[in-house]
N, CA, C and O atoms as a GROMACS GRO file, in nm:
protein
  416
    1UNK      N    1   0.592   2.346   3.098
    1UNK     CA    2   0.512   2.228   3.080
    1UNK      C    3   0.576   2.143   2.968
    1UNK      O    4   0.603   2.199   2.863
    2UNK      N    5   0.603   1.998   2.985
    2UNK     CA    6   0.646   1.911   2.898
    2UNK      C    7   0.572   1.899   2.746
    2UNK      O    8   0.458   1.943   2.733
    3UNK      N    9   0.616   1.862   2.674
    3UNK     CA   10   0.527   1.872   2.518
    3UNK      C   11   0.523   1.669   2.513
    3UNK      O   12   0.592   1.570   2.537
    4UNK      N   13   0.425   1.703   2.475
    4UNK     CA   14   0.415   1.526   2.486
    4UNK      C   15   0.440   1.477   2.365
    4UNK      O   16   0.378   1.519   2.267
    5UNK      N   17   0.529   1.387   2.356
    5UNK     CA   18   0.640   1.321   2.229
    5UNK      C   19   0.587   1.191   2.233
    5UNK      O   20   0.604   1.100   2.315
    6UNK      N   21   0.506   1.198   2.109
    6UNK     CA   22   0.425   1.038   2.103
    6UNK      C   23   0.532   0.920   2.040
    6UNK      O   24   0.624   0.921   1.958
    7UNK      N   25   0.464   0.812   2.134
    7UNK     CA   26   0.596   0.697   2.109
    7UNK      C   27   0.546   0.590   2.041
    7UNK      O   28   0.428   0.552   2.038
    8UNK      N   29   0.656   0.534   1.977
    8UNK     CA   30   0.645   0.449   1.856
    8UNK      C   31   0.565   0.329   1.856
    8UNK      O   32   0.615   0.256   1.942
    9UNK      N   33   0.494   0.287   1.818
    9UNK     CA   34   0.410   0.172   1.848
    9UNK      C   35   0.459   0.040   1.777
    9UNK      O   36   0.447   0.011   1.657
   10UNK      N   37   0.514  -0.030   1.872
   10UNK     CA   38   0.579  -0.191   1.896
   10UNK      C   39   0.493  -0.285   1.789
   10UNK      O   40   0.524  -0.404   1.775
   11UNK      N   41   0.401  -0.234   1.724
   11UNK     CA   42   0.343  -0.402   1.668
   11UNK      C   43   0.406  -0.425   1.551
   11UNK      O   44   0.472  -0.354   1.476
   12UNK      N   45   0.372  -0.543   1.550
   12UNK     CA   46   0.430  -0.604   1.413
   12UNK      C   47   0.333  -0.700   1.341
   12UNK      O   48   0.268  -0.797   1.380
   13UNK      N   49   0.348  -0.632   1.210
   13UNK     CA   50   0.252  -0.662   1.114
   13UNK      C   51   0.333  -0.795   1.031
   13UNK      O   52   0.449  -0.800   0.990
   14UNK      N   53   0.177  -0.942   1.022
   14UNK     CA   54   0.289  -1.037   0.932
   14UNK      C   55   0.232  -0.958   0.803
   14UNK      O   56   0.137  -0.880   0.805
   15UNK      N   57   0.324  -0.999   0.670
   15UNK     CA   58   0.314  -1.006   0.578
   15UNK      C   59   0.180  -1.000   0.495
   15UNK      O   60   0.160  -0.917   0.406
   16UNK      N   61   0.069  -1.118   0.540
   16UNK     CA   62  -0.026  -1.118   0.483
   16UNK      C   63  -0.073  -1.037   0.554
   16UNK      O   64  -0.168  -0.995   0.487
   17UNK      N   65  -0.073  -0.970   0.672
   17UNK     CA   66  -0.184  -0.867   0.696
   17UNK      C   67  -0.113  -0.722   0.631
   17UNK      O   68  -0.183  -0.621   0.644
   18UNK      N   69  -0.004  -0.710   0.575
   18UNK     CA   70   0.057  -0.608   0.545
   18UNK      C   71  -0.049  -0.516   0.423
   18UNK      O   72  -0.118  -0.414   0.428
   19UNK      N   73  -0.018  -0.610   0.327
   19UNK     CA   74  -0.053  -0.611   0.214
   19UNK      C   75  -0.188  -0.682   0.195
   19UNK      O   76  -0.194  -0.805   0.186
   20UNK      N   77  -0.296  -0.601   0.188
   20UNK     CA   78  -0.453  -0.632   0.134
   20UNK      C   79  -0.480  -0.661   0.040
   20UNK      O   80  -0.536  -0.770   0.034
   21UNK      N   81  -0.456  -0.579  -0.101
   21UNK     CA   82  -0.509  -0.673  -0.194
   21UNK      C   83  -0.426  -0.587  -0.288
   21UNK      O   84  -0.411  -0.470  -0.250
   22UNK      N   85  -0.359  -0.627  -0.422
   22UNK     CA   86  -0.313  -0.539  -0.551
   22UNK      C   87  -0.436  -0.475  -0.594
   22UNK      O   88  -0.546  -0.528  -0.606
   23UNK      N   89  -0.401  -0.342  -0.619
   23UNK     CA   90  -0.466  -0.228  -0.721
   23UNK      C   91  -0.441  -0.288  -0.892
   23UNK      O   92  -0.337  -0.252  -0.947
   24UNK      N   93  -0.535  -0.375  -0.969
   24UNK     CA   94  -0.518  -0.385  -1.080
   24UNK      C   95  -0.643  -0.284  -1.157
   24UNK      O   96  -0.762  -0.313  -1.168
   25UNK      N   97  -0.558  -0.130  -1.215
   25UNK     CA   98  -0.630  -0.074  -1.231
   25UNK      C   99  -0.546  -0.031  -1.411
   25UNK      O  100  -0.444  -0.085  -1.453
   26UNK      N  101  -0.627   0.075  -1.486
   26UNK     CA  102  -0.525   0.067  -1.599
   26UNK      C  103  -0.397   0.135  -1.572
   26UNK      O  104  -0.284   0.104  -1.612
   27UNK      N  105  -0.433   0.231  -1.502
   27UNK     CA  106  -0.271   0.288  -1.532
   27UNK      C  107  -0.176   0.221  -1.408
   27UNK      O  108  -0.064   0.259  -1.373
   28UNK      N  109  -0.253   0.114  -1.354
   28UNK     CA  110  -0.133   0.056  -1.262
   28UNK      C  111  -0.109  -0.067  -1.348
   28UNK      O  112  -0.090  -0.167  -1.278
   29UNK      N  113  -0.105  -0.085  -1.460
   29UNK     CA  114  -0.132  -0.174  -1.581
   29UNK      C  115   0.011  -0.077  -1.638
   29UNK      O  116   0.132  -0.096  -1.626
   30UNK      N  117  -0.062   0.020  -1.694
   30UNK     CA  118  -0.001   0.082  -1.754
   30UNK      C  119   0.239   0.120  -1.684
   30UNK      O  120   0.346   0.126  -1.744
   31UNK      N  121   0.179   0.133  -1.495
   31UNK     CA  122   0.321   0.118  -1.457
   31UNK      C  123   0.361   0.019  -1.445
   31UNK      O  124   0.478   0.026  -1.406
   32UNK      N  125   0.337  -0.053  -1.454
   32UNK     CA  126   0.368  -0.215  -1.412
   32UNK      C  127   0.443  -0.236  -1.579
   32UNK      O  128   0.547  -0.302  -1.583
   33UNK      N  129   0.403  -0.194  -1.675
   33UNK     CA  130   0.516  -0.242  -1.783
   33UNK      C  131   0.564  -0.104  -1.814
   33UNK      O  132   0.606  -0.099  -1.930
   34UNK      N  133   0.571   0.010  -1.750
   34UNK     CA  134   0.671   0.113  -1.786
   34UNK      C  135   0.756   0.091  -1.723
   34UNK      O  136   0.855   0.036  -1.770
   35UNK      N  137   0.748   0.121  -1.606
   35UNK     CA  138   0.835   0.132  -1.487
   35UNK      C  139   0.902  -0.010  -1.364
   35UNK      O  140   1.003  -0.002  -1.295
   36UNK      N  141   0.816  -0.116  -1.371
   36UNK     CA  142   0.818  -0.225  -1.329
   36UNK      C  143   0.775  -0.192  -1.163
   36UNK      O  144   0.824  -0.249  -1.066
   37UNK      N  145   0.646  -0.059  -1.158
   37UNK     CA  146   0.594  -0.076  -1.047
   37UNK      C  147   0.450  -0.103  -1.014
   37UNK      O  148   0.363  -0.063  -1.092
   38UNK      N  149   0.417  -0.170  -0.903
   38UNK     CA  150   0.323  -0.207  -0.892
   38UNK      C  151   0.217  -0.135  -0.740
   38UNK      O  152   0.265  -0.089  -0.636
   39UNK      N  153   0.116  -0.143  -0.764
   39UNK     CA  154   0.004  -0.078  -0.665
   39UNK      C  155  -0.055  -0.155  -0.589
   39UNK      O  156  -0.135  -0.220  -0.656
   40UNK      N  157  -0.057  -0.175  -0.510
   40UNK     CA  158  -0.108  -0.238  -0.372
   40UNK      C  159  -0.165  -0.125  -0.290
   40UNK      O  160  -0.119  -0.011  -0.300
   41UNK      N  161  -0.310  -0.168  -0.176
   41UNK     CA  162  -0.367  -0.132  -0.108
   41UNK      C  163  -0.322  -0.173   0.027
   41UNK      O  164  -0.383  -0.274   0.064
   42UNK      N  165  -0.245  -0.133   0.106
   42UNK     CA  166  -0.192  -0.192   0.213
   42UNK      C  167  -0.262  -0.120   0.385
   42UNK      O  168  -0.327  -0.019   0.412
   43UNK      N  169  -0.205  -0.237   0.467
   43UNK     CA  170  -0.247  -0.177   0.619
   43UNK      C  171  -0.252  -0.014   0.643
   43UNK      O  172  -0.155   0.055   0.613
   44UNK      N  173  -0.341   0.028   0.684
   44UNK     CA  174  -0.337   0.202   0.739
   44UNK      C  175  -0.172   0.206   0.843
   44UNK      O  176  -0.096   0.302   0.861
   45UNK      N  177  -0.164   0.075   0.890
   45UNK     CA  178  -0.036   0.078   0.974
   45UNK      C  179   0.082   0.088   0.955
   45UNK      O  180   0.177   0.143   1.012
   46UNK      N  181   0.066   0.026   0.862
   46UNK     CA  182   0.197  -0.019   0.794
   46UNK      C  183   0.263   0.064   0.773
   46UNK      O  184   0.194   0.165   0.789
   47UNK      N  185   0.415   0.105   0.727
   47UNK     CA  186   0.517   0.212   0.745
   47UNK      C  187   0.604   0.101   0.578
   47UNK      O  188   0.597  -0.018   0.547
   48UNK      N  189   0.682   0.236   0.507
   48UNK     CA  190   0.762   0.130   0.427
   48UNK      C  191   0.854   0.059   0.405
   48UNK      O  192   0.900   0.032   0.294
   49UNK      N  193   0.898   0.015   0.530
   49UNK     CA  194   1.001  -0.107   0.552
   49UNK      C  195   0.912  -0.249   0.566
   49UNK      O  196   0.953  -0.350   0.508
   50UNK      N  197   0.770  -0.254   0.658
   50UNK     CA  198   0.695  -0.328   0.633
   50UNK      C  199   0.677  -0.354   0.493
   50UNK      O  200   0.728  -0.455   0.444
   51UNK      N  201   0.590  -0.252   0.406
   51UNK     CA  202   0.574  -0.299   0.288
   51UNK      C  203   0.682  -0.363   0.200
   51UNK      O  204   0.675  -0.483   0.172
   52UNK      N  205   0.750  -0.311   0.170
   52UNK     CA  206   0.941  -0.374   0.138
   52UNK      C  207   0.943  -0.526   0.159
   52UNK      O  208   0.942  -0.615   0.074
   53UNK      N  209   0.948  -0.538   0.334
   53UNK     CA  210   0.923  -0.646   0.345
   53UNK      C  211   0.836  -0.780   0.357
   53UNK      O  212   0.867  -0.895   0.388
   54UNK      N  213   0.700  -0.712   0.315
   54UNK     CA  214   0.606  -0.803   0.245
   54UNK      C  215   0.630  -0.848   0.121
   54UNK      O  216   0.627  -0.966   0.086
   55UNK      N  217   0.657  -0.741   0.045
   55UNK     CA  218   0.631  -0.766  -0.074
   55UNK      C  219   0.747  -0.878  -0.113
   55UNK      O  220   0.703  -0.983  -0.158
   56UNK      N  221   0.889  -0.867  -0.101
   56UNK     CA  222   0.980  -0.924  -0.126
   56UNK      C  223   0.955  -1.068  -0.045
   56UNK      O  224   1.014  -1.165  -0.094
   57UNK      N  225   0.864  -1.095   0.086
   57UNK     CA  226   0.862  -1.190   0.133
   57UNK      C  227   0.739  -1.287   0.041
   57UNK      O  228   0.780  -1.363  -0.046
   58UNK      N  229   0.642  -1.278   0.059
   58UNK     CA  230   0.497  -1.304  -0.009
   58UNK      C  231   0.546  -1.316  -0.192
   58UNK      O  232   0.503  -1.406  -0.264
   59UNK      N  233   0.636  -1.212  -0.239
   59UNK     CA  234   0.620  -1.278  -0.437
   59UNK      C  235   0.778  -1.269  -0.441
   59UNK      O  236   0.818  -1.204  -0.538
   60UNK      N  237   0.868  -1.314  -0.364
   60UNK     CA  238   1.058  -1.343  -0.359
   60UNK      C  239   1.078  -1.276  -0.493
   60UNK      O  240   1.083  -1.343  -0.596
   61UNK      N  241   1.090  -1.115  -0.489
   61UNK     CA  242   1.130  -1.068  -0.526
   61UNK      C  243   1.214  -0.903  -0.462
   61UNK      O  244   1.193  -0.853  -0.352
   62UNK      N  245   1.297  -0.854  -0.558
   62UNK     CA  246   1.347  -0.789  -0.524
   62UNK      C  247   1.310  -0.588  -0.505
   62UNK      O  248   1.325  -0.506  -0.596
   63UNK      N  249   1.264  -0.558  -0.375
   63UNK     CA  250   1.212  -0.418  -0.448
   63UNK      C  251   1.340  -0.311  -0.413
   63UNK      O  252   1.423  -0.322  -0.322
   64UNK      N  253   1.329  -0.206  -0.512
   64UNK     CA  254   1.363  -0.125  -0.517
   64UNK      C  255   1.360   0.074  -0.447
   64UNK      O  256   1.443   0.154  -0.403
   65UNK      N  257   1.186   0.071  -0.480
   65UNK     CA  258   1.154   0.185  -0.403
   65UNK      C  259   1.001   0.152  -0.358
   65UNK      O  260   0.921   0.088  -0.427
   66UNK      N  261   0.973   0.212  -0.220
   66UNK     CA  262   0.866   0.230  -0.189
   66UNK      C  263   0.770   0.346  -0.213
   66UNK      O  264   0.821   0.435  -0.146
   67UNK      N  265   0.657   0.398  -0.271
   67UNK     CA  266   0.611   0.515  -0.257
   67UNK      C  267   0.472   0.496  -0.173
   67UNK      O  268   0.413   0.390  -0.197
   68UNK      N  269   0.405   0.598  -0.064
   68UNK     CA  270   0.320   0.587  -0.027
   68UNK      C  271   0.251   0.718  -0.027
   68UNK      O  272   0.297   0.832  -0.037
   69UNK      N  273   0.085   0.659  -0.010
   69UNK     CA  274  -0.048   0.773  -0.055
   69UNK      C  275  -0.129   0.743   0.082
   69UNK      O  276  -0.165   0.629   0.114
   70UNK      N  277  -0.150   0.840   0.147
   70UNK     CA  278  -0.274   0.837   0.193
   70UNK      C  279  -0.422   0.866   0.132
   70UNK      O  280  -0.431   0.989   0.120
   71UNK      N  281  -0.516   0.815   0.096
   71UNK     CA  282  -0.626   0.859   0.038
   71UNK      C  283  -0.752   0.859   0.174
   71UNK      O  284  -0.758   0.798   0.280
   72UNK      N  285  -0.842   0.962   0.105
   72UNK     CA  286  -0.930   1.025   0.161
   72UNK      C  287  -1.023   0.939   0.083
   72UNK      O  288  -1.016   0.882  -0.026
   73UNK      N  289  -1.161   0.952   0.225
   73UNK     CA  290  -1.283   0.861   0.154
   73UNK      C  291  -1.376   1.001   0.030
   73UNK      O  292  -1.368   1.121   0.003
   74UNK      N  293  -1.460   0.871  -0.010
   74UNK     CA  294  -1.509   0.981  -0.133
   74UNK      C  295  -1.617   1.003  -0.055
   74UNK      O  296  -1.660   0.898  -0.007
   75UNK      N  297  -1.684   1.111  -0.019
   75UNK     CA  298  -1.862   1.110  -0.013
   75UNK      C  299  -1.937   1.060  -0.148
   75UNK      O  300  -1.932   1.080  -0.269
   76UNK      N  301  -2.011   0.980  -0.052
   76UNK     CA  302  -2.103   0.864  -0.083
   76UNK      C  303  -2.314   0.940  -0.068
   76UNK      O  304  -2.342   1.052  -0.025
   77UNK      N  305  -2.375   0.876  -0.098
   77UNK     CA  306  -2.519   0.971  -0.029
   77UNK      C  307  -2.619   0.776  -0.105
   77UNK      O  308  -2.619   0.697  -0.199
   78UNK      N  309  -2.682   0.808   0.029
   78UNK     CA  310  -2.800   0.675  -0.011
   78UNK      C  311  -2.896   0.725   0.048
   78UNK      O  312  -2.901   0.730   0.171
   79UNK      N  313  -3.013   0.786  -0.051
   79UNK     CA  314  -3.157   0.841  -0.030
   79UNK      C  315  -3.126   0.942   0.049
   79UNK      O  316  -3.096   1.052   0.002
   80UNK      N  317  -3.128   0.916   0.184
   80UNK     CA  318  -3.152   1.069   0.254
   80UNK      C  319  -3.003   1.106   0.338
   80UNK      O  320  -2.977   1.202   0.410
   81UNK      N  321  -2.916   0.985   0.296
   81UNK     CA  322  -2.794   0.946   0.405
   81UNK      C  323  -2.699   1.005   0.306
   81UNK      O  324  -2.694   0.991   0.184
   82UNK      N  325  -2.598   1.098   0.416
   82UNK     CA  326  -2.451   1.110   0.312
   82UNK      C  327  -2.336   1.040   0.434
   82UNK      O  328  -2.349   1.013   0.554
   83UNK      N  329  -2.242   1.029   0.353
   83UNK     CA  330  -2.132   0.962   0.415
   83UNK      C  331  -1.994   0.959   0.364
   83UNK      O  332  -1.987   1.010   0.252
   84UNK      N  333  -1.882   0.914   0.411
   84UNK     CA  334  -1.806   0.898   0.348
   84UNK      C  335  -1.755   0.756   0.364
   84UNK      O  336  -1.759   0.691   0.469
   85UNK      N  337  -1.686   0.698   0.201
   85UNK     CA  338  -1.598   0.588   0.242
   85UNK      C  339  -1.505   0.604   0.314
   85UNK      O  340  -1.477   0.714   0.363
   86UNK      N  341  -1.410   0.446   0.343
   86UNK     CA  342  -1.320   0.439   0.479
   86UNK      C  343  -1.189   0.552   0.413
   86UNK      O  344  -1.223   0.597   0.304
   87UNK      N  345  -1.076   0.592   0.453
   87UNK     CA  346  -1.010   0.647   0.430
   87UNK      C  347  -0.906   0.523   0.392
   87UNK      O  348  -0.944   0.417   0.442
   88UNK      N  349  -0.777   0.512   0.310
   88UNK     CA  350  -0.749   0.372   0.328
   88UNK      C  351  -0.592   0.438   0.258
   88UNK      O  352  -0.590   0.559   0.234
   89UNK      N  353  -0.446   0.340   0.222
   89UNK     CA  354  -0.316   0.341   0.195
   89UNK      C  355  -0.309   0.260   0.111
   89UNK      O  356  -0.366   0.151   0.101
   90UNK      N  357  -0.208   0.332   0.020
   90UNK     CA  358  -0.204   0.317  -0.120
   90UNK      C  359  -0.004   0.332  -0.109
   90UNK      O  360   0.076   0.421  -0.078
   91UNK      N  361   0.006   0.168  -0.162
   91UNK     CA  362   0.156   0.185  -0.153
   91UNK      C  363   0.184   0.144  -0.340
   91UNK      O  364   0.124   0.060  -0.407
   92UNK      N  365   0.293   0.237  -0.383
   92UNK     CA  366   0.333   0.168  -0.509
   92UNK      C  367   0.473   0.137  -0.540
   92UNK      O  368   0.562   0.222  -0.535
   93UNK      N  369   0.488   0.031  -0.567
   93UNK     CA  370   0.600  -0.036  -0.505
   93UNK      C  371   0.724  -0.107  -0.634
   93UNK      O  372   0.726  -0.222  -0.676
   94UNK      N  373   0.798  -0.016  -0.666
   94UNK     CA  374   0.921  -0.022  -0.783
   94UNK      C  375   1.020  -0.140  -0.780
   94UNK      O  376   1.129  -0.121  -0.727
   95UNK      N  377   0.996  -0.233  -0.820
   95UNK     CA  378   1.088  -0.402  -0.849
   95UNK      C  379   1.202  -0.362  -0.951
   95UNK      O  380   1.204  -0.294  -1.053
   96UNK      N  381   1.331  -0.457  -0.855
   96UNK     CA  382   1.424  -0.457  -0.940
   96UNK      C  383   1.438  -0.509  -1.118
   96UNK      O  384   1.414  -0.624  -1.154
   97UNK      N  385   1.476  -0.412  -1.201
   97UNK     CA  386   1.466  -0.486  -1.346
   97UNK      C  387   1.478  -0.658  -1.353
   97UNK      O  388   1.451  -0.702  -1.464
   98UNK      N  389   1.503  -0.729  -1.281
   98UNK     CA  390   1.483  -0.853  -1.313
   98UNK      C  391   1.379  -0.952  -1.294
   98UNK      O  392   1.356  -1.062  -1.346
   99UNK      N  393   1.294  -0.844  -1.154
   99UNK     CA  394   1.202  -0.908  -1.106
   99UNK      C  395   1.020  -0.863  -1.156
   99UNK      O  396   0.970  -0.752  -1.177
  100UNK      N  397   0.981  -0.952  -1.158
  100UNK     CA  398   0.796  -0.927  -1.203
  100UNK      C  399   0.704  -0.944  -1.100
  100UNK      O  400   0.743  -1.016  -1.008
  101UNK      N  401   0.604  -0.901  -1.092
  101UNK     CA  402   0.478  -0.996  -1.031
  101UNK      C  403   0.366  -1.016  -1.102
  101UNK      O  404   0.295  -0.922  -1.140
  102UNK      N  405   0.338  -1.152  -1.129
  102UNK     CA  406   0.202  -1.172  -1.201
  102UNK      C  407   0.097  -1.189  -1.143
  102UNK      O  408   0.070  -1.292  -1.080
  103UNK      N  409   0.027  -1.099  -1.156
  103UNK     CA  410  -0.120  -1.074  -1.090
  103UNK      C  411  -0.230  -1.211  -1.138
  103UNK      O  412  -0.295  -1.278  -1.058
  104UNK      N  413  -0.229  -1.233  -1.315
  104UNK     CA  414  -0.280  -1.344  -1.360
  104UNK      C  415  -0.307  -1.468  -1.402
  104UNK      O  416  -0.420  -1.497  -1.441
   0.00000   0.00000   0.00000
């Protein structure tokens, strides 16, 4: 019996749907002037050549490395209800020493 070899899915993500919104949190404060990387919340879809190429498209700068997180939702509970939040992707994303992004 054949093993079924799942195939690559054709879409293409623009830019602004890549990238959702920056993580301005402290210690992404904190990498952003150690390391010159920054945290973004990006598409569940997205893969990191997309992100790469958002980021460098959307703030013309130069990146360096991609790192990516999958995160798990937290359980949540309202009165008699439990639940969990959405599950969601967490990219953090290393700019060449010359380049910045200003969040403010």
């Amino acid at each position: 019996m054949p093993r079924h070899i799942p195939h690559k899915t054709t879409l293409e993500l623009e830019p602004h749907q890549v990238l959702l919104k920056p993580l301005v949190t402290e210690k992404g404060t904190d990498q952003s002037a150690k390391y010159n990387a920054y945290a973004f919340e990006v598409n569940k879809l997205a893969t990191k050549t997309d992100i790469r190429r958002a980021v460098e498209k959307l703030f013309d700068v130069k990146v360096e490395k991609v790192h990516i997180q999958n995160r798990k939702g937290k359980p949540r509970r309202t009165r008699m209800h439990y639940g969990y939040t959405n599950d969601w992707k967490k990219a953090i994303v290393t700019l060449n020493k010359e380049h910045t992004i200003e969040f403010f």
